[in-house]
MARKE-943296 format. One line per 5 residues: number of its first residue (from 1); their letters; for each residue x, y, z of C-alpha. Coordinates in Angstrom, 1 decimal, padded with zeros to 4 digits. Example, Ala and Ser with C-alpha at 12.3 -4.5 7.8 and 13.67 -1.06 7.14 Angstrom:
<rs>
1) AS) 012.3 -004.5 007.8 | 013.7 -001.1 007.1
</rs>
This chain:
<rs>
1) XXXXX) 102.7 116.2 096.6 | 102.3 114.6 093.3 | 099.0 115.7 091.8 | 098.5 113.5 088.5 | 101.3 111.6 087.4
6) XXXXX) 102.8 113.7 084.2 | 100.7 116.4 084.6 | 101.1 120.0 083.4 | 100.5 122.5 085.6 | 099.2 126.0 084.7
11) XXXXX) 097.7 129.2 086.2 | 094.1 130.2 085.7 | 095.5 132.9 083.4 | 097.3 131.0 081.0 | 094.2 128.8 081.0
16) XXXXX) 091.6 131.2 080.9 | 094.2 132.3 077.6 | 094.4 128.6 076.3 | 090.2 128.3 076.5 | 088.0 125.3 077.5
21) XXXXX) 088.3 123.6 074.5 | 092.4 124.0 074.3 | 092.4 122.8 077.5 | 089.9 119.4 076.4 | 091.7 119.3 073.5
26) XXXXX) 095.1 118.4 075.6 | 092.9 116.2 077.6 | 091.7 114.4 075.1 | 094.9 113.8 074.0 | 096.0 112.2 077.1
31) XXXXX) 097.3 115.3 078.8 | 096.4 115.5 082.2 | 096.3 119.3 083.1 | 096.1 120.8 086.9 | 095.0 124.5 087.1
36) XXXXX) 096.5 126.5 089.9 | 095.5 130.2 091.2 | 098.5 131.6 093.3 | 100.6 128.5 092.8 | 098.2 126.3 094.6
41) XXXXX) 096.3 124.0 092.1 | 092.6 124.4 092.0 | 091.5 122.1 089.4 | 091.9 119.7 087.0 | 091.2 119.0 083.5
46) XXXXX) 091.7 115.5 082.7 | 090.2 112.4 079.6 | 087.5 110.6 080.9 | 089.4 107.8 080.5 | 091.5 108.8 082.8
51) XXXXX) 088.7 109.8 084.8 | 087.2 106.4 084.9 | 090.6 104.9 085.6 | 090.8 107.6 089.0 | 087.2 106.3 089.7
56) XXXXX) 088.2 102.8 089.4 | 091.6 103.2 091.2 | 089.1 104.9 094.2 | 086.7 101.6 094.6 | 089.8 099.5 094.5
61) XXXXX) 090.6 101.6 097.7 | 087.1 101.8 099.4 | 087.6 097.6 099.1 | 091.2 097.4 100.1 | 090.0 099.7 103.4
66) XXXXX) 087.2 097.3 104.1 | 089.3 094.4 103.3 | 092.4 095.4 106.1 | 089.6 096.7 108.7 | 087.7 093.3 108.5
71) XXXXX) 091.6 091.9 109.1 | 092.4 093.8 111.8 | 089.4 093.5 113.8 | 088.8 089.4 113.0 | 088.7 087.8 116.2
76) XXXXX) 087.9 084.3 114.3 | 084.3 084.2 115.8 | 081.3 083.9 112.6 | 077.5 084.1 113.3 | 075.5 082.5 111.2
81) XXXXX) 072.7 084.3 108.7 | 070.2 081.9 111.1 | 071.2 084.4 114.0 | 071.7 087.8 112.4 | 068.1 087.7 111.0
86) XXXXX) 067.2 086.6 114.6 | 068.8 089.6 115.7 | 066.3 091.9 113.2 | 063.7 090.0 113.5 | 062.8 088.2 110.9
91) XXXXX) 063.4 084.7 109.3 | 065.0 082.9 106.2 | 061.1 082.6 104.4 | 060.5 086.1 105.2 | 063.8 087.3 103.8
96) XXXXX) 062.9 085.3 100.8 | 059.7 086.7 100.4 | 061.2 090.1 100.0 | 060.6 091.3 096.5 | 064.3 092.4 094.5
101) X) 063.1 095.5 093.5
</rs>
């Protein structure tokens, strides 16, 4: 299993011994650091660049998801906005009327 790509991997002792800001320090150097407690990693210390990339990178999936679902299930038949309001109810003027906030 490939935790981060490039990432160093060391035991809760050797980080508790390295200390949070060793261990941000790396980070903020670009080092992407997985902690593991019995050979099994735990946690991860990584830039929040790289975090905002991972956090990006997870949207992208959430839409690609969406994206092959709506593929897979598209029989070719649409409904019109005219007949999903009808179906809750309501109308074009009163779906207008709807405040943004």
């Amino acid at each position: 299993m490939v935790l981060l790509h490039d990432s160093r991997v060391v035991s809760v002792t050797d980080a508790t011994r390295r200390g949070v800001s060793g261990l941000v320090c790396d980070a903020e150097h670009g080092e992407d650091i997985v902690v593991a407690r019995h050979s099994k990693p735990v946690a991860a210390v990584v830039s929040m660049r790289r975090f905002s990339e991972l956090q990006a990178l997870e949207e992208d999936l959430r839409d690609l998801v969406v994206v092959l679902a709506r593929v897979a299930t598209d029989s070719g038949r649409r409904t019109s906005l005219d007949d999903v309001l009808a179906a809750f109810e309501t109308n074009r003027a009163e779906l207008e009327a709807l405040d943004d906030h």
